[in-house]
N, C-alpha and C positions, 0 to 999 in steps of 0.2 A: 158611848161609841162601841160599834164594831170590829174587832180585827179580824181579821183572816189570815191563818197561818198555810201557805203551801209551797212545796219543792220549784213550779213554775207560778208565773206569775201572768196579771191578764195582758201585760202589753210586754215586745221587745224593743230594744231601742237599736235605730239607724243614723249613725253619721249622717249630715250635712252641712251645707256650707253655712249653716245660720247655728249649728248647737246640736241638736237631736232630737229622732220625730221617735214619737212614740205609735206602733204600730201593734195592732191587738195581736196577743200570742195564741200559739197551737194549744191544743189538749182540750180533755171534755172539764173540767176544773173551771179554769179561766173561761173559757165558753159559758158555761151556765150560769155561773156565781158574778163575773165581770157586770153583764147587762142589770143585772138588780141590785149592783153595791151603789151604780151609777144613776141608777132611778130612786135611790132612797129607800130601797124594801128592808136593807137592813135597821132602818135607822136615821138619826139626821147626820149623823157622820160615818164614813168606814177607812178601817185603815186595812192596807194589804202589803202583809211582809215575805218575799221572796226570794229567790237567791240568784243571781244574778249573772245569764248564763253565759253570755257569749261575751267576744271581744268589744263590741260597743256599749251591751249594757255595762260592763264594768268599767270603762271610758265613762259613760253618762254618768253615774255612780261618784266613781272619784271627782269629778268636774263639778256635782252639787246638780244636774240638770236635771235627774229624773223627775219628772213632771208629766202625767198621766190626768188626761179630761177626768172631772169627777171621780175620783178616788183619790189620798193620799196614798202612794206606793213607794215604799223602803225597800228599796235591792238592796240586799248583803253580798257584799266586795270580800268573797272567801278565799280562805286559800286554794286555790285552783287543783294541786294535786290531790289535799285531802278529800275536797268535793267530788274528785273521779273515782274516788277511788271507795267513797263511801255509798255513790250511788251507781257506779258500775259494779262492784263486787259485793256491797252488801246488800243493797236497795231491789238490784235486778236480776242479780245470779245469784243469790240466795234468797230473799223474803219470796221476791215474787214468785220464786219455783217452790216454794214450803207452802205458800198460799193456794197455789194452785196446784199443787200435788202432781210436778211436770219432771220433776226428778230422776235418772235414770239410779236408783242406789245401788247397784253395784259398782258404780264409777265416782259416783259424784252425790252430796259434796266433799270436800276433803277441807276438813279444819286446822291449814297449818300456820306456821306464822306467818304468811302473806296473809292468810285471812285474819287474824289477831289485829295485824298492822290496820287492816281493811275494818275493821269493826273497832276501834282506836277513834279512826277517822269519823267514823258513823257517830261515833257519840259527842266527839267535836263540833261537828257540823250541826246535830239535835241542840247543843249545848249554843252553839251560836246564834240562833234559831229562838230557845227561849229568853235567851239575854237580850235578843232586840225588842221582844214582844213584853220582858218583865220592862222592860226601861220607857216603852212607848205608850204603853195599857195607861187608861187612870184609876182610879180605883173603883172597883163593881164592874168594869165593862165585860162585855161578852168576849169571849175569845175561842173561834173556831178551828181546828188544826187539821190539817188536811192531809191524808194518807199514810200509807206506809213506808215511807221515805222518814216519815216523822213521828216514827213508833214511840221514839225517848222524849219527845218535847216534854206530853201531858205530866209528866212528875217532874220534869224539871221545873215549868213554868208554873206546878201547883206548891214545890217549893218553896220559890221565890216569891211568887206572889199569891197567897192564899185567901187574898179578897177577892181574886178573879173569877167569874165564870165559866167555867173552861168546856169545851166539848171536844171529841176527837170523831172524826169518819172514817173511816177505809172504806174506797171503792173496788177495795177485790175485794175476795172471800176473805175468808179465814180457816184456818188447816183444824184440826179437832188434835187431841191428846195424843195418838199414836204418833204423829205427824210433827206435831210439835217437839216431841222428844228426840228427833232429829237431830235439833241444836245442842249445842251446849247449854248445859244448865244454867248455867251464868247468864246467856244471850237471854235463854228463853222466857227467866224468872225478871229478868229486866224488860224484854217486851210487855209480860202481860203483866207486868205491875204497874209501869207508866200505866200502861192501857186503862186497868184497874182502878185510875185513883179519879176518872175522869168518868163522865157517859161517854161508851164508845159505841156510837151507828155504823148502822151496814144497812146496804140495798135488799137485803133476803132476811127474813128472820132465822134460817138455816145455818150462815155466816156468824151469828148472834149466839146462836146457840154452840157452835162449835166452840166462836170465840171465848165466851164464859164455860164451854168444858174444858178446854186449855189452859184459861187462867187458873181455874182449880187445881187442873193436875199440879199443876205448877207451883201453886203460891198454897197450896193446901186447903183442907176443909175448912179454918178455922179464919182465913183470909179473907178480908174487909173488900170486898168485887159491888162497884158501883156499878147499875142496873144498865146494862147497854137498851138501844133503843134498836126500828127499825123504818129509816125514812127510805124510799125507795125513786129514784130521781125520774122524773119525767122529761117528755122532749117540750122544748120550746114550740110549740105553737106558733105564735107570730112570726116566728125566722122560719119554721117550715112552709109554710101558707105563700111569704116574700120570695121563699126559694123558687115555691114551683111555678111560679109567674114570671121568674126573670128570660131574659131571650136566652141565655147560654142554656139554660133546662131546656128551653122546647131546640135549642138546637142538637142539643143530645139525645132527646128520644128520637128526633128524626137520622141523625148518625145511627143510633142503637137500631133502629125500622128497616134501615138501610143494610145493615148488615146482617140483621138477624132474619128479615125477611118478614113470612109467617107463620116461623115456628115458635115455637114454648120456648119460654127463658125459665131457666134456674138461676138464680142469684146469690149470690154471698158476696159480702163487704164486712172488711177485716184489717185490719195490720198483719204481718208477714211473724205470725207470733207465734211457740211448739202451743201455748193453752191453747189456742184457735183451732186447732185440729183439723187444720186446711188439706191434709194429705191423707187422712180419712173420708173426708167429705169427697174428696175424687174417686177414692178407691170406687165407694158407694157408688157414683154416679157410672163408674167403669162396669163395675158390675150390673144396673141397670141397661145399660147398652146391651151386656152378653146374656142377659136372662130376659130382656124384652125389646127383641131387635125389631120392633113396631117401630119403635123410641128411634132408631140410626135415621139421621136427615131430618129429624121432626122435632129433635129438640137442639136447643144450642145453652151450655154454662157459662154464666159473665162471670168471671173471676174479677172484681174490683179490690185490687188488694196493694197497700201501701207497707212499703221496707221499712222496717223497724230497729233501732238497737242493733244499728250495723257495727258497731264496736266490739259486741261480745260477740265469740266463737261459733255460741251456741243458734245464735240468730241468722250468723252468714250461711252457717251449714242447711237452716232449717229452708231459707230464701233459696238454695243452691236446690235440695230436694224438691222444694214446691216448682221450682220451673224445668226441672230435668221432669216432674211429673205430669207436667203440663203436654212439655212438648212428644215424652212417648205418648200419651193418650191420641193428642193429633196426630203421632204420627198411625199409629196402629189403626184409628176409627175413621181419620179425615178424609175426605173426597176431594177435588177439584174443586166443588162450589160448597162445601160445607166442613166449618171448622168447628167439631164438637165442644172444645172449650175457648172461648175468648177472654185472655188476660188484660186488663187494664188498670196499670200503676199510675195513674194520677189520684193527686190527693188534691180533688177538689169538689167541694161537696154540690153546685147545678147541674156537675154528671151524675154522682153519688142518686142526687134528688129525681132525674130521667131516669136513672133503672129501677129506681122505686118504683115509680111511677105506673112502669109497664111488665114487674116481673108476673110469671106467673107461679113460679114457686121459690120461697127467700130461706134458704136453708140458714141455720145459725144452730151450731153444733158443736160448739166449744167442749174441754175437757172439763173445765170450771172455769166460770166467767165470775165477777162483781155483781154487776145486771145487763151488760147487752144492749146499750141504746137502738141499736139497729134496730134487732126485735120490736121496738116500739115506733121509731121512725120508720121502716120500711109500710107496717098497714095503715098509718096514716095517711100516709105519699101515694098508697100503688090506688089506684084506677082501673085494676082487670080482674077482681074481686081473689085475689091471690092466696095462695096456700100458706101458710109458715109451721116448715119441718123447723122445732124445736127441741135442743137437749134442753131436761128437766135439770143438768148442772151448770146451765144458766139463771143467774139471780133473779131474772124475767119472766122465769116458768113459774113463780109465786103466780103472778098478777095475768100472765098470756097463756098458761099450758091448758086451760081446760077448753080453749081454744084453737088451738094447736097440734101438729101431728108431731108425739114423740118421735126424735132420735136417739137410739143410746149412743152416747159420745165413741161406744168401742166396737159396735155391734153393726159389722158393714154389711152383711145382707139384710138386718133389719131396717137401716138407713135406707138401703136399696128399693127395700119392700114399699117405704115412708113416702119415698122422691116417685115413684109409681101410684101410688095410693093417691098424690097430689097430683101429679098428672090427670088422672083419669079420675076423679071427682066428679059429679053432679055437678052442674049451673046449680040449682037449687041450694047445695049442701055448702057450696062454695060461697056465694052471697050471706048465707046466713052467718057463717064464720067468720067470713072477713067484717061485717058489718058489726058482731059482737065485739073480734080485735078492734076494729077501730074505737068504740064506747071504753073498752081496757088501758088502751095503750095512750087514749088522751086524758085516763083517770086525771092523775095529773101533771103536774106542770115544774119546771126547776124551783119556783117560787114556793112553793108546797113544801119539796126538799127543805128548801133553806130555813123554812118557818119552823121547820121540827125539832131540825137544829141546832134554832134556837130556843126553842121552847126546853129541848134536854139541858140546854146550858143552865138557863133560868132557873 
């Protein structure tokens, strides 16, 4: 048997008059890994252990109904304040900003006992986590842990159960030694020794490498650091291919046709995240206006971008600048009949699939990414032989940069120079690149992922 250990799980659960339906969940996790526990790629069994987010799943839960098509799924019935408090303060305003190096250090972080209390929490919840996977596992099975949410699980559960085959992923990065020495010492030698006692993968061999320079600093020269690996996830194929054939796609390119006319699209699709670096990417493109005013009324930017982590401070503020950014840009550059940037917060992927489709240039310029599925979904999807402006500190730029027109994540008139360069390309030069991304970005598949690691587990 399979298990699979992650913070969300592949289904939530919904009230109704008969018990509770289970209805497939958000996140790239559940999305890629769900469809193949359910086809048997894991295995002739899988189990998936979760935690149990909202008010009905933990209704379903207590009641005994959680029952998910083809998988066995365990939602953990947590303490609701610890769980907030371990993945709001430690999970998302601390790992994720050390991982992603998004920190402002003269402010922030500050280690006091609210965060003590918060990282308490975090090892309870890890600790709850390994106890359902030590009590459900039989002996020998595989058992997969999923992110940084669940840094402490891998030495818990290699404690507990040291028949088990254990692997751990993170889909971000991972910080290097200077970076790491952020935390406290305690925090830090406790990350990367879980980490340590397991194969821990990552989408970039970069992330791999940092990860093993940090576990050293950490745990010393002399320190037992199990070989990490590097599986790198690809898009699903058959759900892309289903997407762009459904009616709601083609009625989104023709709204997108409609509105944008026939001028150049710029594209980016995102979450409302400070890693994302959605307010550099505008600068850039602001700058492009006033240094190539060819460019006013002939190009238009789709902003597809979904609200994120509205609970933390730092998210509201970030969402607050992205659209005070927005709308000075139209106000300063826009016409009557043309809006240089078009914002669209829906979070649904057959529009998502329509601006694929037809962008002509798909910016992805992260500070640091994991890997960036856009980057590989968008050249599959697009149709008008498309540019992709790439940061090389997206996990992506392994497998798409020598394809790809570098961005540096911090360097707005080079962005500028990038998003011009892409514009005004050759047909020729442009076909060839996209047609190479495409051969890259279909390398491969989630099932590929998944195979690797298992194979690290084994």
């Amino acid at each position: 048997m399979t298990v699979i250990i992650s913070n969300r799980g592949p289904y939530q659960f919904k009230k109704s008059n008969n018990g509770f339906i289970a209805q497939g969940g958000a996140g790239g996790i559940a999305s890629s890994l769900g469809p193949l526990l359910t086809s048997g790629a894991a295995g002739d069994s899988a189990t998936w252990i979760a935690a149990a987010l909202t008010p009905d799943d933990r209704a379903a839960t207590r009641a005994g109904q959680v029952k998910a098509p083809g998988i066995e799924l365990d939602l953990l019935d947590l303490d609701e304040r610890e769980y907030l408090l371990a993945y709001n303060l430690i999970s998302n305003s601390t790992l994720w900003f050390i991982y992603h190096g998004i920190f402002d250090l003269a402010r922030r972080p500050r280690f006091d006992h609210r965060f003590r209390e918060a990282w308490a929490a975090y090892e309870n919840i890890n600790q709850a986590f390994a106890n359902a996977a030590a009590e459900k596992a039989n002996p020998g099975d595989v058992v997969l842990i999923q992110d940084y949410q669940l840094n402490l699980v891998p030495a818990m559960l290699r404690s507990a159960r040291p028949d088990l085959r254990i692997a751990h992923f993170s889909h971000t990065p991972f910080c290097g030694p200077n970076s790491i020495r952020i935390l406290p010492p305690d925090i830090a030698r406790a990350i990367c020794g879980s980490m340590a006692s397991v194969p821990s993968g990552f989408h970039s061999a970069r992330w791999a490498q940092s990860y093993e320079a940090s576990a050293r600093e950490m745990l010393g020269s002399n320190a037992n650091i199990t070989d990490s690996f590097v599986a790198s996830l690809g898009p699903d194929h058959d759900l892309l291919a289903t997407t762009a054939q459904l009616p709601e796609t083609a009625v989104g390119r023709a709204d997108l046709k409609e509105q944008i006319g026939d001028r150049a699209m710029i594209l980016r699709v995102d979450r409302i995240d400070p890693s994302k670096n959605i307010l550099r990417g505008f600068s850039a493109y602001q700058r492009l206006l006033e240094t190539h005013p060819e460019w006013r009324n002939r190009v238009v930017f789709v902003a597809r971008l979904n609200a994120s982590r509205q609970t933390l401070p730092e998210y509201i503020g970030y969402r607050n600048e992205v659209e005070q950014a927005i709308s000075q840009l139209n106000d300063e550059w826009g016409t009557n009949d043309w809006s240089p940037i078009i914002l669209d917060e829906r979070d649904d992927f057959p529009t998502t699939a329509a601006a694929f489709a037809d962008y002509d240039v798909l910016l992805v310029n992260p500070i640091k990414d994991g890997l960036n599925l856009v980057a590989k979904e968008g050249p599959l999807l697009n149709q008008r032989d498309g540019v992709l402006c790439l940061s090389p500190e997206a996990g992506a730029w392994d497998e798409l940069g020598v394809d790809a027109l570098s961005v540096h994540p911090y360097d707005i008139e080079q962005v500028a120079d990038s998003l011009n360069q892409a514009l005004t390309m050759e047909p020729k030069e442009r076909a060839k690149r996209a047609a190479s991304l495409r051969t890259r970005a279909g390398a491969r598949q989630p099932i590929d992922w998944l195979k690797d690691q298992l194979a690290a587990a084994k």
